[in-house]
N, C-alpha and C positions, 0 to 999 in steps of 0.2 A: 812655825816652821817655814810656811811660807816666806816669811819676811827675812829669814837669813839667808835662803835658797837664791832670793832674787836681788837683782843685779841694781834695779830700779822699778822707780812705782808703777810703770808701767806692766812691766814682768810680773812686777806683787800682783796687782788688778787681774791680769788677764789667768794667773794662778789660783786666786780665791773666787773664778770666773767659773772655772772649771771646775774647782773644790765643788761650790755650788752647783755646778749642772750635773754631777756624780752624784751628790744624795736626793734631789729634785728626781732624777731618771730612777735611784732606789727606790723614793718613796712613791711614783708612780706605778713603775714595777708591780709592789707589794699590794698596795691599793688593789691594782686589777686584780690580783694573782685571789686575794681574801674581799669578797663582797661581803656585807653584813646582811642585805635583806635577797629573796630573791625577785624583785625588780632591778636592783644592782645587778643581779650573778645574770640576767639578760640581756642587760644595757652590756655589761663588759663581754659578756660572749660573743655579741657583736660587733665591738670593738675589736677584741683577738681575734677574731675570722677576717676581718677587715686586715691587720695587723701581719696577722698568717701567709696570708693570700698575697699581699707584697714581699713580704719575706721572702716566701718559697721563689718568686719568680725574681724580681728584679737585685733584690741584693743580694742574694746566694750568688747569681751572677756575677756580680761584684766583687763580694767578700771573698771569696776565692785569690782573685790576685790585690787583693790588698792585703791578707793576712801573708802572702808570701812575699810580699816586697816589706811590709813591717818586719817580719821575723829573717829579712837573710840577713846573715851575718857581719854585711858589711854596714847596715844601718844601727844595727843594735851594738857595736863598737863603737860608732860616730855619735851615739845618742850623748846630749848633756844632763849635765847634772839636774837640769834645773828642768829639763826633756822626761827627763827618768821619775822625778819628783811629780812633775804633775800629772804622766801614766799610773804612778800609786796613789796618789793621792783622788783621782777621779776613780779609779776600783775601790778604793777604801772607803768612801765615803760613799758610796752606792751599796756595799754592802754596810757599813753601818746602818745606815738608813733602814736599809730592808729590815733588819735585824730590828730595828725599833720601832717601826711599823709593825712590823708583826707582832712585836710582844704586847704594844700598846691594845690593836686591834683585838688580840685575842682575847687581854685582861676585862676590854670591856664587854665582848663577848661574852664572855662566863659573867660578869658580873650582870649583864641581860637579862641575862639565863637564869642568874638565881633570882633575882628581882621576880621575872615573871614567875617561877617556880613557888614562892614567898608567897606572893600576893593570891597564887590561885589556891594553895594550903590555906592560909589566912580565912580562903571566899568559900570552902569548901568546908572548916571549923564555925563561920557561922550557921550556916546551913542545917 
């Protein structure tokens, strides 16, 4: 899609640039969001407080009149085709991502799960 969208390879590049940093930010997202062990769910608790702590203060600040100069009306008229394509394409591909992260992460999860669950039935029958 990209490649019909764009004008030149330059356009293509800086498109499937973005593509990329949209499921890259998914699948970090996810990652933090679902730790496996908890040395993990400490390490990223501390990350998200870190994470949090700039949020609240400096880009709330920010986000505020960025979201209303993106969303007035007279920008989102002016938007191009190829403008348009690569704001969906960087939310699609951030939630796919997430989406596949999570299902991978969870399958192995349970698949953990049973493993250990197996092995101590197993350790418990010779017994």
């Amino acid at each position: 899609m990209a490649i019909i969208i764009s004008k030149d390879g330059q356009n293509f590049v800086l498109s499937e640039a973005l593509i990329l940093f949209g499921a890259s930010l998914g699948w970090l997202i996810e990652i933090l969001v679902s730790p496996y062990t908890n040395e993990e769910r400490d390490q990223f608790s501390t990350y998200v407080g870190a994470v949090a702590t700039f949020a609240s203060g400096y880009l709330a600040a920010k986000a505020d009149d960025l979201i209303a100069t993106s969303l007035s009306p007279d920008v989102i008229r002016n938007l191009s085709p190829e403008n348009t394509f690569r704001i969906f394409s960087v939310i699609t591909a951030a939630i796919v991502m997430l989406l596949y992260t999570h299902a991978v992460r969870s399958y192995e999860d349970q698949k953990r799960l049973k493993s250990k669950n197996v092995y101590r039935a197993s350790w418990r029958m010779r017994r």
